[in-house]
C-alpha positions as CSV (number, residue, x, y, z in Angstrom):
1,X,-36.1,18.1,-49.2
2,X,-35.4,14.8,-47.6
3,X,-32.1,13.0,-48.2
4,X,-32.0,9.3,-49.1
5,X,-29.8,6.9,-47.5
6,X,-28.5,3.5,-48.3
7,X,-30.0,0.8,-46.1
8,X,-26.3,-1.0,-46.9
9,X,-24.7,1.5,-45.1
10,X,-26.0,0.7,-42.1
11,X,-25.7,-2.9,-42.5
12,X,-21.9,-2.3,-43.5
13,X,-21.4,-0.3,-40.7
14,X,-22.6,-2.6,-37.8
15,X,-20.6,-5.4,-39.4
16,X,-17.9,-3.7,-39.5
17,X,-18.2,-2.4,-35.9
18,X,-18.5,-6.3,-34.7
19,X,-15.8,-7.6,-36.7
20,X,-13.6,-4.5,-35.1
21,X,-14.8,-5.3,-31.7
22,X,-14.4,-9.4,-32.6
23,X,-10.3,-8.6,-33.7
24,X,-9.9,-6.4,-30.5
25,X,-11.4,-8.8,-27.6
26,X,-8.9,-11.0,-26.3
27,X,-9.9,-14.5,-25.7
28,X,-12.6,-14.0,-28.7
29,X,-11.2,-15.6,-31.5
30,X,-11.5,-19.1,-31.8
31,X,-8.6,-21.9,-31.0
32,X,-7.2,-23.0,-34.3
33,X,-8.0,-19.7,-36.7
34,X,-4.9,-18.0,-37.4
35,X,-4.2,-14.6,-36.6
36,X,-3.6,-12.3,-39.8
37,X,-0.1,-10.9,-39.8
38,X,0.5,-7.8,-41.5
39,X,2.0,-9.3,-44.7
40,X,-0.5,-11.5,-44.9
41,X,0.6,-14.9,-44.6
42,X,4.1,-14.4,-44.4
43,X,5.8,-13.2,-41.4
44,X,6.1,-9.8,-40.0
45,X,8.0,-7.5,-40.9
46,X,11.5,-8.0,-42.1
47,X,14.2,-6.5,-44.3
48,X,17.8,-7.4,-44.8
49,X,20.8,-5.1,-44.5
50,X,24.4,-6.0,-44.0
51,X,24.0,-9.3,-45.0
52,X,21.5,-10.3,-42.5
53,X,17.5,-10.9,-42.6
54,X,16.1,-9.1,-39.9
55,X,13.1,-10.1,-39.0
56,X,10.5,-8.5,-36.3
57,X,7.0,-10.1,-35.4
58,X,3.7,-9.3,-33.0
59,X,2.7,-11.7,-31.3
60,X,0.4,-10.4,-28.6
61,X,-0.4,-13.2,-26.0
62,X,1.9,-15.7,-26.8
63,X,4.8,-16.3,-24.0
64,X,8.4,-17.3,-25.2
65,X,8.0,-21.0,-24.3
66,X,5.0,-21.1,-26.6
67,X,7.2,-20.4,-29.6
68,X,8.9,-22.9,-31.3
69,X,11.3,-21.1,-34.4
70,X,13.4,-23.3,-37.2
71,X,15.4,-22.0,-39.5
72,X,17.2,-23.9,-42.5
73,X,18.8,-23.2,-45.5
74,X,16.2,-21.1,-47.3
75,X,12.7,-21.0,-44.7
76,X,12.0,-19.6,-41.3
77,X,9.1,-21.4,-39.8
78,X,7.5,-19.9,-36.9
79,X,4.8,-22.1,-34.6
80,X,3.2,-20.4,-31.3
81,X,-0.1,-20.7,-29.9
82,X,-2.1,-20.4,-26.3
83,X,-5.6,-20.0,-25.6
84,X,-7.0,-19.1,-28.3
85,X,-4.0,-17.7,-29.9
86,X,-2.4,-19.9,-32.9
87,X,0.2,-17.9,-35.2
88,X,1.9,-20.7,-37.4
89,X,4.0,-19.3,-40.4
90,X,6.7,-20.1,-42.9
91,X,8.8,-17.9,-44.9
92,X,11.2,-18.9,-47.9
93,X,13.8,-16.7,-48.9
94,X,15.7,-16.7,-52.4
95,X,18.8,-16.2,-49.8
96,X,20.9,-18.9,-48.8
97,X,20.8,-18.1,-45.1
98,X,22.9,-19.4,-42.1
99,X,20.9,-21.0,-39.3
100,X,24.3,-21.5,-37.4
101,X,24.1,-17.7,-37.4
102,X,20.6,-17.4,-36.1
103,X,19.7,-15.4,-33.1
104,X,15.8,-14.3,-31.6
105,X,14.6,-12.3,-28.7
106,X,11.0,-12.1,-27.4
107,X,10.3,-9.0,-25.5
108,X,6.5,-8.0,-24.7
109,X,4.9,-10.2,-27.6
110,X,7.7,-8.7,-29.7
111,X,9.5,-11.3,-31.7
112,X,12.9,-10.0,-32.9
113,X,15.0,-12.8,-35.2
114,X,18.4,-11.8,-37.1
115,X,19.7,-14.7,-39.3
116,X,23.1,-14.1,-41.4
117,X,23.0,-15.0,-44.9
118,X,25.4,-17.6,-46.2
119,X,29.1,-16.3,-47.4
120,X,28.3,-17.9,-50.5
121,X,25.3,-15.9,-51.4
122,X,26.7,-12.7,-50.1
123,X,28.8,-12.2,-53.3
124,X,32.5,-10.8,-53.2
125,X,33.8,-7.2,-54.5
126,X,36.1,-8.3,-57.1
127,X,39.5,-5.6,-57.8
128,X,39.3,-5.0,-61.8
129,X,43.0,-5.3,-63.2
């Protein structure tokens, strides 16, 4: 007895297989076409604890002088691109946030940004009488 196949299958498979190869070739995705980030279009990855939005991106093949970061009272925007790299970003946070209390490290395509929320929006422990 002779099994049938799906001729889709194959089809699915071989696209898939190119666009697999296309995301993994560096140098192969065109200038101007943004890279997807894991959240989609937001940044990275990022969480806050202790009062403070941490925030940690990838950003293979970009050097630190490509990135230009900006931070105000509510949005981190993120701009970076080489060759045919181009990661361009902005986040708004519900957070009143500090940008005199911003700090970010790039280490290996790592980008690693802390950014203090405001004292205002912190909220203060009140005694009960």
């Amino acid at each position: 007895m002779s099994r049938r196949t799906n001729p889709l299958d194959d089809s699915l498979t071989e696209l898939m297989d190119a666009w697999m190869d296309m995301m993994t070739t560096v140098g192969s995705i065109p200038k101007g076409v943004k890279m997807p980030l894991s959240n989609g279009n937001s940044l990275g990855d990022w969480e806050e604890r202790d009062g403070v939005i941490a925030i940690t991106v990838d950003m293979p093949g970009i050097e630190k002088e490509d990135i230009e970061l900006n931070v105000d009272k509510n949005t981190v925007k993120v701009e970076a691109t080489r060759d045919t790299r181009d990661y361009s970003f902005k986040k708004t946070f519900t957070q009143d946030l500090n940008p005199d209390k911003a700090t970010a490290e790039f280490n290996n395509g790592v980008l690693d940004i802390k950014i203090d929320i405001a004292e205002a929006y912190k909220g203060k422990q009140i005694d009960i009488q």
